[in-house]
C-alpha positions as CSV (number, residue, x, y, z in Angstrom):
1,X,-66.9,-45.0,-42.8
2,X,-68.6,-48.0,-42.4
3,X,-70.1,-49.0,-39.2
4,X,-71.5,-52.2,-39.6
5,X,-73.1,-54.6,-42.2
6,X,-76.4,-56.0,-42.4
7,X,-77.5,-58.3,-44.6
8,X,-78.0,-58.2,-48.1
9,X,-74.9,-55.7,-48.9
10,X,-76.2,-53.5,-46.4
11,X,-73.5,-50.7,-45.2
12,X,-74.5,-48.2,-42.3
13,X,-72.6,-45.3,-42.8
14,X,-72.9,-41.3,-42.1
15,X,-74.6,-39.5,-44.2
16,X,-72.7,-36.8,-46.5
17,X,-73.9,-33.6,-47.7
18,X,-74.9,-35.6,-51.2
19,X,-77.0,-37.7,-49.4
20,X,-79.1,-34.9,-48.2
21,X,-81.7,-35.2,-50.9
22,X,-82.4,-39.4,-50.8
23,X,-82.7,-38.4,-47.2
24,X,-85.2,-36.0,-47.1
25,X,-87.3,-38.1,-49.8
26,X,-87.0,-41.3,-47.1
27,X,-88.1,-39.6,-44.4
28,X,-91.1,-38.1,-46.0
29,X,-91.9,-41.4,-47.8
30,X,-91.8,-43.7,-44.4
31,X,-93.7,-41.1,-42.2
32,X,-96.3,-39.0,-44.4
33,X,-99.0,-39.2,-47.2
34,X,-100.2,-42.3,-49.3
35,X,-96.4,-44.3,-49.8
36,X,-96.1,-44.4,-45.9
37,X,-99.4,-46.0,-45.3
38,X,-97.5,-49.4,-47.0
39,X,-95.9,-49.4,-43.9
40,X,-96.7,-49.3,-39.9
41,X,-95.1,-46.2,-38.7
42,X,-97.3,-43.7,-41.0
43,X,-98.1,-40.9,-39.5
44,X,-100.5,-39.4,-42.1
45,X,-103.4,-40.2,-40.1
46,X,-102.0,-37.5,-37.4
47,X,-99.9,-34.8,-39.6
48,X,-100.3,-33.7,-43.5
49,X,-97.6,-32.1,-44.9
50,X,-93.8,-32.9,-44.9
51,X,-92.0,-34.1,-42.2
52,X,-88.5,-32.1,-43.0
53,X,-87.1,-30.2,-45.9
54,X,-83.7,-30.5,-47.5
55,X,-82.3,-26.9,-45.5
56,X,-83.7,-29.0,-42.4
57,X,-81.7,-31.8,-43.3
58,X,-78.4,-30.3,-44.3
59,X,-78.1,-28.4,-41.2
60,X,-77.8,-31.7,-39.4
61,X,-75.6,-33.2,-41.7
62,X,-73.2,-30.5,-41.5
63,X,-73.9,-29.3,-37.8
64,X,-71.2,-30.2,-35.2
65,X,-72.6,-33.0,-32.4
66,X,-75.0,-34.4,-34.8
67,X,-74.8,-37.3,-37.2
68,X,-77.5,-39.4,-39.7
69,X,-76.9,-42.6,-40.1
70,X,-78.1,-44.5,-43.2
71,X,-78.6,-48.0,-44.4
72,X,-77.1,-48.0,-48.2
73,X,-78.0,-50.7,-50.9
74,X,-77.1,-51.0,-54.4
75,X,-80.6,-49.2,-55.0
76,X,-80.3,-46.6,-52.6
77,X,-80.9,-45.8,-49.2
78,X,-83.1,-48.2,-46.9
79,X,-82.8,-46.3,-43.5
80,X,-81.8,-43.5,-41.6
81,X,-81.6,-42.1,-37.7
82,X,-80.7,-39.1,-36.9
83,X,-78.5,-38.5,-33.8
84,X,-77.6,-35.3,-31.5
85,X,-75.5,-34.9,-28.6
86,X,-77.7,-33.1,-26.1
87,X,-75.7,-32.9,-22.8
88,X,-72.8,-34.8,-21.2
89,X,-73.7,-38.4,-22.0
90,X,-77.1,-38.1,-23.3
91,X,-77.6,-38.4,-27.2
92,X,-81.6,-37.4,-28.5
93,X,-82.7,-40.2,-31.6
94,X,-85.0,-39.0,-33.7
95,X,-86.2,-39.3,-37.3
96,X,-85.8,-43.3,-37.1
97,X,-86.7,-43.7,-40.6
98,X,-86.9,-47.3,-42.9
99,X,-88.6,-47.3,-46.1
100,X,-92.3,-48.8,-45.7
101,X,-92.1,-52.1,-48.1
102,X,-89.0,-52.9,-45.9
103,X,-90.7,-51.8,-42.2
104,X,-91.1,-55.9,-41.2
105,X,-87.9,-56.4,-42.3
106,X,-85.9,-56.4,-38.9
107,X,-83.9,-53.4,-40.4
108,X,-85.5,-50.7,-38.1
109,X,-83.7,-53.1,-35.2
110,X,-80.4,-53.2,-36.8
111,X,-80.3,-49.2,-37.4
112,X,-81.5,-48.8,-34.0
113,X,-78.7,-51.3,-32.9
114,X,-76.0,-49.1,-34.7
115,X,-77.3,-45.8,-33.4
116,X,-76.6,-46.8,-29.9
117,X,-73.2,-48.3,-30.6
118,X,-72.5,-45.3,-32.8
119,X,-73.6,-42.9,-29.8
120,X,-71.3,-45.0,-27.4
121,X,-68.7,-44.4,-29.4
122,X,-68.9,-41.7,-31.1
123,X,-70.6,-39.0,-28.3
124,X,-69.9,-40.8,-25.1
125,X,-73.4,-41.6,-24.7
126,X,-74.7,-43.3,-21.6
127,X,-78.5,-42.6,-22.1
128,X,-80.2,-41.9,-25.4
129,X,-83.5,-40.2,-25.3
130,X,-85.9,-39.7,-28.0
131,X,-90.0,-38.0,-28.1
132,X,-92.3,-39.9,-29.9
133,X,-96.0,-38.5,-30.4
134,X,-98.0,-40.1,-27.4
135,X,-100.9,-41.1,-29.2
136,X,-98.3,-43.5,-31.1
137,X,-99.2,-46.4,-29.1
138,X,-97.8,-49.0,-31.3
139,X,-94.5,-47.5,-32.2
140,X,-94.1,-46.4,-28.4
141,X,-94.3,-50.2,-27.5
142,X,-91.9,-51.8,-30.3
143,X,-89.1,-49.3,-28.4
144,X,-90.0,-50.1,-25.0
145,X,-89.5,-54.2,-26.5
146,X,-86.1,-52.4,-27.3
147,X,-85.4,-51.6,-23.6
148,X,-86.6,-47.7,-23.9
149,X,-88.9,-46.7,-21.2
150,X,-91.5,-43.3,-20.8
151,X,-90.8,-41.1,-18.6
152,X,-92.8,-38.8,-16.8
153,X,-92.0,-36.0,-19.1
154,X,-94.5,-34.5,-21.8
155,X,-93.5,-31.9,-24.4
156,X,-95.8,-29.6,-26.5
157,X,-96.2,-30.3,-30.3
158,X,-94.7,-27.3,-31.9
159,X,-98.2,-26.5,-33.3
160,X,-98.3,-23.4,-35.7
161,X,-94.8,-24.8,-37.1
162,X,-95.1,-26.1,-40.7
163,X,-91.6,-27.7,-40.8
164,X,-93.3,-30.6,-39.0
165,X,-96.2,-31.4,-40.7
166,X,-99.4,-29.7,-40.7
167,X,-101.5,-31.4,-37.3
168,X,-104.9,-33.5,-38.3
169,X,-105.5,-33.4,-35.1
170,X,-105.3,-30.5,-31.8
171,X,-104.5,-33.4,-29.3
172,X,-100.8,-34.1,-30.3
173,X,-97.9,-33.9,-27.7
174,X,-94.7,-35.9,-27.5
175,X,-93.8,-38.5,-25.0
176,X,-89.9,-38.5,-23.9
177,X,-88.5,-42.1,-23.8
178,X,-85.2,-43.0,-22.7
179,X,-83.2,-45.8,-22.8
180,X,-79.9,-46.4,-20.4
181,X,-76.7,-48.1,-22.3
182,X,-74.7,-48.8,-19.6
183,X,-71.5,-48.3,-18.9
């Protein structure tokens, strides 16, 4: 199913079971160790480690409520967001993930674009909602240039829990933007 195009050949679609692999390597190459300091949303300054697993990412593939998009070229994938229906109208976004060469490419825009559509659509969304590590200064300002907003609520970091990363730091706690669609 194709969603929309970007440019280049560009297809968002949802991600299939097959994809789980390119997926997982993505998301670890845009947010940890040496290939995601090429681009702007590293996190390996803050968290070592991996940033999910291939059993993390085929449980949201396959899970009901819950989609990944992904931005396909003829060389692979480019992107991917992961989407859940939390509650009547609310979708969570998370794992916003574009390869690092391709991070000043506008692409992060477009996938976030489609993830809102898709979540209109899709899971009746009215609000989506996402957490983004508060010390993340930079990437919390390019999504509130996107319309999303802080709120007042703070989570804890799930310290202790390798799936995320291994903290480099004992200060990290996540930030809960929200953005409303509308109608």
């Amino acid at each position: 199913m194709t969603i929309d195009a970007g440019p280049d050949e560009l297809f968002t679609t949802v991600a299939r079971e097959t994809d789980v692999p390119a997926v997982v390597e993505l998301v670890n190459c845009a947010y940890r160790g040496e290939p995601s300091r090429r681009g702007w949303t590293t996190e390996a300054d803050l968290l070592g480690g991996q940033r999910t697993d291939a059993e993390a990412i085929r449980s949201l593939v396959t899970a009901p409520d819950n989609a990944i998009l992904v931005v396909r070229g003829p060389s692979g994938l480019k992107a991917c967001v992961h989407l859940r229906k939390e509650r009547d109208g609310v979708v969570h976004l998370g794992m916003l993930s574009v390869r690092p060469a391709l991070q000043a490419s506008m692409m992060g825009r477009h996938l976030l674009a489609a993830a809102e559509n898709y979540s209109r659509r899709q899971f009746g969304a009215r609000v989506v909602e996402m957490t983004v590590i508060d010390v993340r200064e930079e990437l919390i300002a390019w999504y509130e240039r996107r319309g999303y907003r802080r709120t007042a609520e703070l989570r804890p970091f799930p310290y202790g829990d390798e799936r995320f990363g291994i903290p480099l730091r004992t200060d990290l706690r996540f930030v809960v933007l929200r953005r409303d669609l509308g109608a």
